[in-house]
C-alpha positions in Angstrom: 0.0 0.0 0.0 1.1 3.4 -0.8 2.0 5.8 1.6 0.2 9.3 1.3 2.7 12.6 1.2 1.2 15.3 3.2 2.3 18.9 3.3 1.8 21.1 6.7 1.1 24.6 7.3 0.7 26.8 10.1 -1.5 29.8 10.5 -0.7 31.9 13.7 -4.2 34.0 14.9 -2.6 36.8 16.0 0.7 38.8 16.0 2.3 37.5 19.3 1.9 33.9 18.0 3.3 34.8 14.4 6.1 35.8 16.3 6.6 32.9 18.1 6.4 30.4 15.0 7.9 32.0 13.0 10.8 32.6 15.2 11.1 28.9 15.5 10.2 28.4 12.0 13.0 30.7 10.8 15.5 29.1 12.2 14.9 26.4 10.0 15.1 28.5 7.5 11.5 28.6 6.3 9.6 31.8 4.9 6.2 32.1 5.5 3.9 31.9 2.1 1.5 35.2 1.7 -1.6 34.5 0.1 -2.3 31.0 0.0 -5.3 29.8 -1.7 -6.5 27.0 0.6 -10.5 25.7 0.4 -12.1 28.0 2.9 -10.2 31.1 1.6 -6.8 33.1 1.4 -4.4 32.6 4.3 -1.0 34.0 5.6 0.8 30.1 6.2 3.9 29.0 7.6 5.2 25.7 5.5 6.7 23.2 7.9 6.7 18.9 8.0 4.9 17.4 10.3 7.6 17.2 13.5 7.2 21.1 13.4 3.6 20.6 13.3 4.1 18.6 16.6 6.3 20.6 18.3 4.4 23.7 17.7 1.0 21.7 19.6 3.5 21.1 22.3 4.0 24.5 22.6 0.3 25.0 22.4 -0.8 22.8 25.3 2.0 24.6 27.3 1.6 28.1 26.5 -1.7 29.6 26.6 -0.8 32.8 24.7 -0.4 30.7 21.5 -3.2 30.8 19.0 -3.3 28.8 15.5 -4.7 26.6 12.8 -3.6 23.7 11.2 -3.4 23.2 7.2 -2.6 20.1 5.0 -2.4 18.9 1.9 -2.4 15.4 0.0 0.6 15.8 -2.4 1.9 18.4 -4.3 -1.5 19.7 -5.7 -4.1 18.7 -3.2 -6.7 21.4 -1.8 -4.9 22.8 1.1 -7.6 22.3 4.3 -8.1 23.2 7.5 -7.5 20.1 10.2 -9.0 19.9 13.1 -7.7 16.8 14.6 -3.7 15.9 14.5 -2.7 12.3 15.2 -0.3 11.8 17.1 0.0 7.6 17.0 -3.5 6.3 17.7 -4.0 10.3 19.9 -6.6 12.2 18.1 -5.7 15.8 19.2 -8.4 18.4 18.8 -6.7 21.3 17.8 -8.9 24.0 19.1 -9.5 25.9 23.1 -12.1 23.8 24.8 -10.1 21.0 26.1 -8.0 22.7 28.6 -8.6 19.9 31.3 -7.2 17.4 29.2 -3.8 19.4 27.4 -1.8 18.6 30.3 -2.2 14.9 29.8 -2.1 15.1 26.0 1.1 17.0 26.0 2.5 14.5 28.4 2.1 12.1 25.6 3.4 13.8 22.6 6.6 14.0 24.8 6.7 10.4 24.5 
C-alpha cells in the first residue's frame, strides 16, 4: 500500500503567535507563504513537515498565549484544508481551546 505525502502549514491567529512560530520556523530557514489559496479562503501560512507541526502543539498545550490553525495537503497539488484533529500515534488531538482539562495529559504524551 502506498504511503500518502502530506504537506503542513501553520496559521498563527494573532501577532504574538506569528512571532513565536515563525521565530522557531526561521531558524529552520522557512519563509512564511502570503496568500495562500486554501478551500475556505486566502491565508498568511507557515510551511513546515509534520515534527514542526508537533512541536508547535506542544508548545500550544504549554503556553496559553499561542493561538493557530492547522493546514494540509495530499501531495503536491491537493486542496490545502483546514484540520482539526492531528494524530499523534493512535491520539486524536483536537486542535482547538475547549479541552483545557485534558492538554496537560495530552502533552504528556506527545513528549513520549
Amino acid at each position: 500500500m502506498r504511503s500518502r505525502n502530506y504537506q503542513w502549514f501553520v496559521e498563527p491567529k494573532d501577532s504574538h503567535s506569528n512571532d513565536v512560530i515563525g521565530e522557531y520556523l526561521s531558524q529552520k530557514f522557512i519563509e512564511p507563504m502570503t496568500g495562500v489559496k486554501c478551500e475556505d479562503g486566502i491565508r498568511n501560512l507557515w510551511p513546515c513537515d509534520l515534527e514542526d507541526v508537533r512541536y508547535i502543539a506542544r508548545s500550544y498545550f504549554k503556553n496559553e498565549d499561542i493561538d493557530f490553525e492547522i493546514y494540509g495537503r495530499e501531495g503536491n497539488n491537493g486542496k490545502i484544508r483546514k484540520k482539526t484533529f492531528l494524530f499523534v500515534g493512535k491520539t486524536a488531538i483536537l486542535m482547538g481551546r475547549p479541552i483545557r482539562r485534558t492538554a496537560i495529559r495530552l502533552a504528556t504524551q506527545l513528549e513520549g
